[in-house]
C-alpha positions, 0 to 999 in steps of 0.5 A: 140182129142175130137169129141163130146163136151156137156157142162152145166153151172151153175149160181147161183143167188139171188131174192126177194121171193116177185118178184117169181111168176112175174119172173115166168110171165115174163119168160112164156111171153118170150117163157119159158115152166114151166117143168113137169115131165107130159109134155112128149112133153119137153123130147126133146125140150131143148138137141139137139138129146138127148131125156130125158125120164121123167119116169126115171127122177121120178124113180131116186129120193126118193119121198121124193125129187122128189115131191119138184124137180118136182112140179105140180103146178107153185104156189109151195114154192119148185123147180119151173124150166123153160126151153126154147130152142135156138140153136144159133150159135156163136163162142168163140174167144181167140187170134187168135184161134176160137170155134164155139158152140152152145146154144142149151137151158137156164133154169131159176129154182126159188129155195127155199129161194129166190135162183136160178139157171141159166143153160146154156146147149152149144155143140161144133158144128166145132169139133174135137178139141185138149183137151186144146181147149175144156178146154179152151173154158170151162175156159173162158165161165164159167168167167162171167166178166174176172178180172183176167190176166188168165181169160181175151182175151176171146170174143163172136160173134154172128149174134146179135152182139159181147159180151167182157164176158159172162155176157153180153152175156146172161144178154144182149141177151139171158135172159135180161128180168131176170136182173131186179130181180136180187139182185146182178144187184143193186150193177152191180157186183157178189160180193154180192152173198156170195154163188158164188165163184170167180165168175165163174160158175160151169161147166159140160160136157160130152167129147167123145175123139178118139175110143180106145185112151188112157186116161191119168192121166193127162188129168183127172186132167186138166179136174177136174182143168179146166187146158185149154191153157195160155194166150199165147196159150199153153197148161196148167197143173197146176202141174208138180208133178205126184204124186200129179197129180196120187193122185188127179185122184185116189181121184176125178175120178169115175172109174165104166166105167173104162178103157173106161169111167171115171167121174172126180169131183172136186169144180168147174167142174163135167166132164164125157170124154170117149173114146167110140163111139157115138152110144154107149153113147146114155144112157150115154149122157142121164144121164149126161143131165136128172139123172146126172145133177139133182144130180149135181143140187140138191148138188148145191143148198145145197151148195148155201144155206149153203154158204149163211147161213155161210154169214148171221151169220157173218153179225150178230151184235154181242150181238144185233140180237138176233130176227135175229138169232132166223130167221136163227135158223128158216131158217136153221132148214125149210132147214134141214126139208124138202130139206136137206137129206143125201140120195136122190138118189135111185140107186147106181150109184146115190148114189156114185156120190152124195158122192162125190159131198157132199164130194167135195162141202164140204156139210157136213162140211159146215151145222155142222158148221153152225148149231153149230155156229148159236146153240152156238150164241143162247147160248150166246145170251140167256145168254146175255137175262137172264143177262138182265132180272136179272138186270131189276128184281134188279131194279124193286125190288129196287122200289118194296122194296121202294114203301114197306116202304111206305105202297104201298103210295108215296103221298106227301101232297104238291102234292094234289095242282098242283100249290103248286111244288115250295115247293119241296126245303122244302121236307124232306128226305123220301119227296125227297125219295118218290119225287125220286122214283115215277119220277123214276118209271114214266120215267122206264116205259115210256123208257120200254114200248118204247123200247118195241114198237120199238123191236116189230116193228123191229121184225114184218118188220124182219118176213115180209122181210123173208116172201118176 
């Protein structure tokens, strides 16, 4: 049974870096508060009863990072985050079963990029509840829209009306002033987001079961899979080896608080469940709403951009976008300069929970492997160039070595009286050589320094676009 239930959502999603600081007007004029770790009155305004303490939000990060995660000034390129609170209730319904939770507040970050990040914070307020209610619940909130047999039968009700998924949940009711801007809303669907995976949200929660109850391989694993109830109600474990399950524990759990407290990881959940009593978790819950979620945030994001810069260069033409991988090389080369670090938490604790969302996330595997395909394209697409080039350096030695022979003179006689071009049938051989040549070398400049006015317009609307 779980007696306490915190649970964030993440929710990836693209803009147009031109639209940034409108995004940021529209949200102030909706109720949102810009975040600074200065303004001390935010350290309890969007947690229920949970207060964040800023000072140790700036002590966790390296400077380095910190400055970038918590800017001054709304006009920064960096990590621009607003926060608002609501605390409305509304209750998830699923076959004949309901759970009445809470909305206790939205953040709307504007990353780097062009890149953001949704953060719906909820709580369980008709607890206890069994462990496969709680999962359950998680399962089908984070669905945006269910497409899925397993992921459909969910609805939410609420004092404003009723919603069939999550999307229309919050893109109708809570942040509908956000659907505008973004990028995915022009096709009404998530599949244009490269970076967001079968279209579920990453979730996190903290779980406060029974004091002294016994916490089970098993229940580790359902957390870490997000294994709730079938669609018929019983409830759902998505292995019957225990071998298999005993390992997966041994590999994703954090076991620093164990026996009492454990942290399972895993690519589509980050869950803390405990079996201490309230009181005693006060810290604890603070971590997994200020510390913990920043850690989770920032891995988030690496991941986000990687993914996207893995869907860019597949897009790629091949042999024919050169400027466009240059832009990616640029783009990925900014992203490893100044966001992208090995190590950005200062404590231990820190540090080992990152490893295993970098583990996890594949972060590692993914920027080696976008920064050795887009290096060997640029490779081949130099190589392409200089074959170009040598081709175009034959042919202009070819005139070069004509126009020689010709004592650097292509002048016809005939040519002196532009109403005498009808005596060209009456040209001798080095005359039609010398008639040839100088069309030739009329037409190749032209159709150069065209080709050349078009790729110089084409690179200067690609710089644009990246600056928007």
């Amino acid at each position: 049974m779980i007696k306490h239930a915190y649970m964030t959502f993440l929710l990836p999603f693209a803009y147009h870096s031109k639209n940034r600081r409108r995004i940021c007007d529209v949200l102030q004029h909706e109720g949102f508060s810009f975040f600074t770790l200065d303004n001390t009155a935010l350290e309890n305004a969007f947690y229920g009863d949970i207060t964040i303490v800023h000072e140790e939000l700036a002590q966790f990060f390296y400077p380095f990072l910190e400055d970038k995660l918590f800017p001054n000034d709304m006009d920064s390129p960096d990590f621009i985050r607003f926060s608002k609170a609501f605390y409305t209730q509304g209750s998830l319904h699923h076959q004949e079963n309901h759970i009445n939770y809470e909305v206790m507040s939205i953040d709307v970050t504007l990353c780097p990029f062009g890149n953001g990040i949704v953060t719906v914070r909820t709580c369980i307020t008709d607890t206890p509840h069994d462990i496969s209610d709680i999962l359950t619940f998680i399962h089908y909130f984070r669905v945006l829209e269910a497409k899925l047999r397993e992921e459909k039968g969910a609805s939410h009700h609420f004092s404003f009306g009723h919603c069939s998924s999550t999307s229309e949940l919050l893109f109708n009711y809570f942040i509908p002033y956000l659907k505008p801007f973004l990028l995915h809303q022009q096709d009404h669907s998530y599949e244009g987001l490269p970076f967001f995976e079968d279209e579920r949200m990453f979730s996190s929660a903290y779980l406060i079961g029974d004091e002294q109850a016994e916490i089970l391989s098993e229940h580790l694993f359902r957390l870490g899979q997000v294994d709730g109830r079938t669609p018929d109600g019983k409830p759902f474990i998505s292995s019957t080896n225990p071998q298999y399950i005993s390992n997966y524990v041994k590999e994703h759990a954090y076991t620093r608080w164990a026996p009492n407290s454990y942290i399972i990881t895993s690519a589509q959940a980050q869950m803390t469940f405990t079996n201490m009593p309230l009181e005693k978790c006060t810290h604890s819950l603070q971590e997994f709403m200020g510390t913990h979620y920043y850690n989770l945030f920032t891995h988030y994001f690496y991941k986000m951009m990687l993914l996207k810069l893995s869907y860019e260069y597949s897009e790629i033409k091949w042999g024919k976008d050169k400027q466009v991988v240059n832009a990616l090389i640029e783009l990925i080369t900014k992203f490893s300069a100044r966001y992208y670090f090995k190590e950005v938490i200062v404590r231990t604790e820190g540090r080992e929970l990152s490893q295993m969302l970098r583990k996890f996330f594949r972060i590692k595997e993914h920027y080696l492997e976008t920064k050795e395909t887009l290096d060997s394209l640029y490779r081949i697409q130099e190589d392409q160039s200089d074959n170009r080039s040598n081709n175009l350096l034959f042919i202009l030695t070819v005139f070069t070595v004509v126009s020689g022979i010709y004592g650097m003179n292509l002048v016809i006689e005939g040519w002196k009286d532009s109403s005498d071009l009808g005596n060209i049938w009456s040209y001798t051989l080095f005359e039609w050589v010398a008639f040839i040549t100088a069309l030739s070398g009329i037409g190749l400049s032209i159709i150069l320094v065209f080709f050349t006015a078009i790729k110089t317009l084409q690179n200067t609307l690609r710089r644009s676009k990246r600056k928007i």
